[in-house]
C-alpha positions in Angstrom: -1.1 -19.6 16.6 -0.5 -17.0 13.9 -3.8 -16.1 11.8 -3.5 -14.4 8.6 -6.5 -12.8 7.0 -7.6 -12.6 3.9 -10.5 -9.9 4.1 -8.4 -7.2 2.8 -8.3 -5.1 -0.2 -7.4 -7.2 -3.0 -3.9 -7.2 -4.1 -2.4 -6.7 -7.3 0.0 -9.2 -7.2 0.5 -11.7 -10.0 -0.4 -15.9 -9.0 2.9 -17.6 -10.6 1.6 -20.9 -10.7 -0.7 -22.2 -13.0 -2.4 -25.5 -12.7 -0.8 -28.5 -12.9 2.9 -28.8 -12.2 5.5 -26.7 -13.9 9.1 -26.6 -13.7 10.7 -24.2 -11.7 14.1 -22.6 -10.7 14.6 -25.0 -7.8 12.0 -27.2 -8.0 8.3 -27.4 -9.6 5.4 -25.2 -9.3 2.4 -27.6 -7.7 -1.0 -25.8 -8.1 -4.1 -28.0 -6.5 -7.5 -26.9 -5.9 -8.4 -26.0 -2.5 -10.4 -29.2 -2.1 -7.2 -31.2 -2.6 -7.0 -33.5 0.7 -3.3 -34.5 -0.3 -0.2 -33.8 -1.8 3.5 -35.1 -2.3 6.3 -32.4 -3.3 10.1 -33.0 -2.6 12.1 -30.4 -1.2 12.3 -27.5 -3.1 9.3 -27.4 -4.9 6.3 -25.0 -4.5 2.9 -25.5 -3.4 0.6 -23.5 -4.5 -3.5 -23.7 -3.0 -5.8 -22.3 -5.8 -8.5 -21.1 -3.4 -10.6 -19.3 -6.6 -12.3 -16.4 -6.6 -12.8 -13.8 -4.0 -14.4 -10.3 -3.6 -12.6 -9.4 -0.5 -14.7 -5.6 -0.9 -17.8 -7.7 0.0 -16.2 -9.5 2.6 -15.6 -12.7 1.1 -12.0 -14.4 1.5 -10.5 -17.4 3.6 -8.3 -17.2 6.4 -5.1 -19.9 6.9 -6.3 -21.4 10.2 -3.9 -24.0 11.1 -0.4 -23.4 9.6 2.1 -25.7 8.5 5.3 -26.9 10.4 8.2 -24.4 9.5 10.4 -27.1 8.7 8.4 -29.0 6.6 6.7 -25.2 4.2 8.1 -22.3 4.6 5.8 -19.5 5.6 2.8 -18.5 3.8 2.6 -16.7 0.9 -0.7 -15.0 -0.3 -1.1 -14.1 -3.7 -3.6 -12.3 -5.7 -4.7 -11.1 -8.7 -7.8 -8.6 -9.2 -9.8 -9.5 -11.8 -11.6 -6.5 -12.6 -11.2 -3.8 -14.8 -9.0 -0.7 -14.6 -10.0 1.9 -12.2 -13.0 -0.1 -11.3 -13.6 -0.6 -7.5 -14.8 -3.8 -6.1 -13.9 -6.4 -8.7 -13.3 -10.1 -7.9 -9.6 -11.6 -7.5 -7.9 -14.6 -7.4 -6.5 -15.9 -4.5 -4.3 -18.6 -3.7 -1.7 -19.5 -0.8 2.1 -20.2 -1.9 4.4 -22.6 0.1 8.0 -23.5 0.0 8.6 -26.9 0.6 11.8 -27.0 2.8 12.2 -29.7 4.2 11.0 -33.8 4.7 8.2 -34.8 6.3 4.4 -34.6 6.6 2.4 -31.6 7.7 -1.2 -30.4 7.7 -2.7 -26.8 7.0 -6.4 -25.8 7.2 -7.9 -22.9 5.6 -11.6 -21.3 6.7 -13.5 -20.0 4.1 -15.1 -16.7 5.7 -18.0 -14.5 4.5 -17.9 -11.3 6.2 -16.5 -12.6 8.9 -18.6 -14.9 9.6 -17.7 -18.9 9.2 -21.1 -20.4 9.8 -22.6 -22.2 6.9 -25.6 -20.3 6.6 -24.0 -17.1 6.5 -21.2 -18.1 3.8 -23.7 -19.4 1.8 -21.3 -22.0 -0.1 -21.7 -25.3 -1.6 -18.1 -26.2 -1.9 -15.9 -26.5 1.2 -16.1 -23.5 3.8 -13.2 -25.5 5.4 -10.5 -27.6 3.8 -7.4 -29.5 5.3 -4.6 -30.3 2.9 -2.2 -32.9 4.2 1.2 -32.7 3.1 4.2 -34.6 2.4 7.7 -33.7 1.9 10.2 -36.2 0.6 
């Protein structure tokens, strides 16, 4: 099993979705919060996990644990946006995972919410979901 990581530098990449759905070239743009236990999409649209806001320079981020089937999403996209201000070092970002939906059928990712490194409860120090598992369906 691949396992990308999120504890990196933050990246200055712009999130295209917004929340909500939204048309796009192919398809639409489906942004849901990383507590979202379900969604439907038909082929060609894209998924888009809001996961919030991260400060990977303190070691906070969230690692895609169990990745989707290939022929249901395509492969994962991260995307980010830094938050801070120019120049300044250590700033908070956005962070969100981007999927293609290409193909029918139902699929499952997990993502890990991870505080240096650490997953344990008492280390991440979170009240929301640490762990998530959005089930998805392709029609």
């Amino acid at each position: 099993m691949r396992r990308a990581v999120v504890l990196i530098a933050p990246l200055l990449l712009v999130i295209a979705g917004t929340a909500g759905c939204s048309d796009g070239s192919d398809g639409r743009t489906v942004t849901v919060d990383f507590a979202a236990q379900a969604v439907a999409l038909e082929v060609g649209d894209l998924l888009v996990v809001d996961l919030g806001t991260v400060n990977a320079s303190v070691g906070d981020g969230w690692d895609l644990v169990v990745e989707a089937d290939p022929a249901v999403l395509g492969a994962a996209e991260v995307r980010s946006e830094y938050l801070g201000d120019e120049g300044e070092v250590g700033g908070p970002s956005t962070l969100a995972y981007a999927f293609e939906a290409v193909g029918p059928g139902t699929t499952t990712i997990e993502l890990q919410y991870a505080y240096r490194g650490s997953t344990a409860e008492a280390d991440t120090g979170r009240v929301d979901p640490a762990h998530t598992s959005l089930r998805v369906t392709v029609g």
